[in-house]
C-alpha positions, 0 to 999 in steps of 0.5 A, spaced: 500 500 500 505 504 501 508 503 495 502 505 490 502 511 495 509 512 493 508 511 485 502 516 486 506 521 490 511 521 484 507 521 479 503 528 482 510 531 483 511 530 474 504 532 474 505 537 477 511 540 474 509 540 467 505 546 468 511 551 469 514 547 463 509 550 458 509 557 461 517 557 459 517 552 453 511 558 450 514 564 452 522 562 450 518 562 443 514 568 444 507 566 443 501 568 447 496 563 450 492 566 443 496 563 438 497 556 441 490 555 443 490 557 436 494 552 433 493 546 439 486 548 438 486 548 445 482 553 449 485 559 453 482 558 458 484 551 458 491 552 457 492 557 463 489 552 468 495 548 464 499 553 465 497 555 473 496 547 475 490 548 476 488 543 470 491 536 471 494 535 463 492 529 460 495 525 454 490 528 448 492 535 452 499 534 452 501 531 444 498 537 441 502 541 446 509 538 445 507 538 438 506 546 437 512 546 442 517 542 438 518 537 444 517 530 444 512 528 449 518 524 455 521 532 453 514 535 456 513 531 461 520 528 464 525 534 463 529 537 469 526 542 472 525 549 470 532 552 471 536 546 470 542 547 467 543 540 466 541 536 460 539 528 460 542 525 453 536 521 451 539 517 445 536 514 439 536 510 432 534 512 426 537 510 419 541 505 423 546 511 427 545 513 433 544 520 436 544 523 442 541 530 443 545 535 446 540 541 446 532 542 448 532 549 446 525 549 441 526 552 433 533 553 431 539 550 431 539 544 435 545 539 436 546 532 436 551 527 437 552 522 431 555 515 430 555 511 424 557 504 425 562 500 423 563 500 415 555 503 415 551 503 410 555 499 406 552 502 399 552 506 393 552 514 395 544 514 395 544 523 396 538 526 398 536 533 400 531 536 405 531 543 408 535 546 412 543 547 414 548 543 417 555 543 421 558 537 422 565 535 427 569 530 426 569 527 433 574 520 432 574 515 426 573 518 419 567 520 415 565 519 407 561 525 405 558 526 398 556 532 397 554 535 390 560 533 385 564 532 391 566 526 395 571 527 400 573 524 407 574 527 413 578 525 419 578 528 426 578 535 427 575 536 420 568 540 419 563 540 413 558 545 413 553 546 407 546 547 405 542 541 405 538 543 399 545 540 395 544 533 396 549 528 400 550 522 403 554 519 409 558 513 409 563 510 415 568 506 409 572 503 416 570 498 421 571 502 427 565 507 429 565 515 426 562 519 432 561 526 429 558 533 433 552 536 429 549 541 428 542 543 424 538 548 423 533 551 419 534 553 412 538 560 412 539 559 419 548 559 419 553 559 423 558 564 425 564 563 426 568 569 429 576 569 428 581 571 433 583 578 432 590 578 430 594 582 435 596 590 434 603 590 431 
């Protein structure tokens, strides 16, 4: 009995803290309560008691939220808590690498660690565009990239940045992991690196 005490003790302290969580994720983009009932289709009133912690979210309340926000749901309901400078890397699988997320911040750039397996995918350049901009970073192992008319390697230390409108491909061609830091961002959306400032003679 006490055990489910617990259980529901732990649960009302995430509960509760999703409440807060909203109100920051909202204002970090700007939006009012207007334009997110408008896009959540969720009414203001609703959101406000959301926001206050007077409504207690539920799941159909919380996708269109962490959609509107740009979170995933665990993001929304597990994340530190407000103020937390700390980030818990989640990792996850998509076609066949392995990313860890290195940043919350909802919109704009976001940065991934990448590592490609062993001699992966094991196939002809197949490049593919989308929208977009990227920066990579060569952590360790070395990296094929195909970039337009280019196909070059990269070792440690090395960067690559380009538009993704110009189609390109990733290959790992030794059989050790590539691990890469990423960045990417919205189309237009660059980095900007500063030099250091030469010295006065």
């Amino acid at each position: 009995m006490a055990a489910v005490e617990d259980d529901e003790s732990d649960l009302d302290e995430v509960l509760h803290a999703v409440g807060p969580r909203l109100r920051t994720l909202r204002q970090q983009r700007g939006a009012t309560l207007t334009e997110l009932s408008e896009s959540t289709g969720i009414s203001i009133s609703t959101l406000s008691r959301l926001e206050s912690g007077q409504r207690r979210p539920t799941l159909e309340l919380l996708l269109p939220l962490a959609r509107a926000h740009q979170v995933s749901l665990d993001e929304l309901v597990d994340a530190p808590p407000t103020g937390d400078p700390r980030v818990r890397l989640r990792s996850f699988q998509h076609h066949g690498s392995t990313y860890i997320q290195l940043s919350r911040r909802p919109g704009g750039l976001h940065a991934f660690k990448q590592i490609i397996p062993p001699e992966f995918p094991g196939t002809e350049p197949d490049p593919r565009t989308h929208e977009g901009y990227d920066w990579i970073y060569v952590l360790s192992g070395r990296l094929r990239l195909v970039l337009g008319e280019h196909d070059v390697i990269l070792t440690p230390g090395e960067v690559a940045e380009f538009d993704t409108r110009v189609p390109h491909w990733f290959a790992n061609p030794d059989p050790e992991p590539v691990e890469l830091l990423c960045l990417f961002g919205p189309q237009g959306e660059r980095l900007h690196v500063r030099a250091r400032p030469t010295r006065p003679a």
